[in-house]
Each structure stands twice: as C-alpha cells, then as structure tokens.
N, C-alpha and C positions, 0 to 999 in steps of 0.2 A: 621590489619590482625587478624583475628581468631586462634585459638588453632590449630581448623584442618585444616587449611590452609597452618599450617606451618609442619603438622606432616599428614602424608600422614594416613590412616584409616588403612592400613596393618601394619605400623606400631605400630599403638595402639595393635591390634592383635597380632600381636607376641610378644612386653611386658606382655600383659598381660597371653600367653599364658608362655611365661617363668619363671614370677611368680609364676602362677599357681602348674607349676613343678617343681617349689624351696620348696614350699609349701609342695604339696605331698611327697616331699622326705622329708622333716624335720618330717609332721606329721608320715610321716611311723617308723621312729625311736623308736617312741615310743609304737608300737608293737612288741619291741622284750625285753622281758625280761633283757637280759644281757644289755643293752643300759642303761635301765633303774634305773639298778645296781652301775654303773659304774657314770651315773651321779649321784647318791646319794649319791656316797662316795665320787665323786672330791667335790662335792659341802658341803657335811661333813666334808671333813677336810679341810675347810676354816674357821672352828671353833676352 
C-alpha cells in the first residue's frame, strides 16, 4: 500500500493547512514589540 492510499488527499490538505496557521500565528508574535520584550527577559534571566 502507498502513502496516499492510506491517507486520503484531503487529508494531506487540511494538515498542512493547519500547519500553516500554527505557523502564521507564531511568526505573527514576533511583530509586536512587547512579545518580543518579554521573551528577551524570560530568556535573560535564565542566566
């Protein structure tokens, strides 16, 4: 049996489409100043 035999083509699709929007939300974080603040000091004082 093949891959897409066993995983129907919509299915691919909406993985990767969920991805996608895991993606864009994480990259959006890093448009907003205070985000970016906030991880520099949790990650700062792990020194």
């Amino acid at each position: 049996m093949s891959f897409m035999a066993q995983h129907p083509i919509w299915r691919q699709v909406l993985v990767g489409l969920a991805c996608t929007l895991v993606l864009l939300g994480v990259l959006s974080l890093y448009l907003q100043p205070d985000f970016l603040m906030t991880l520099a000091n949790q990650v700062w004082g792990c020194f």
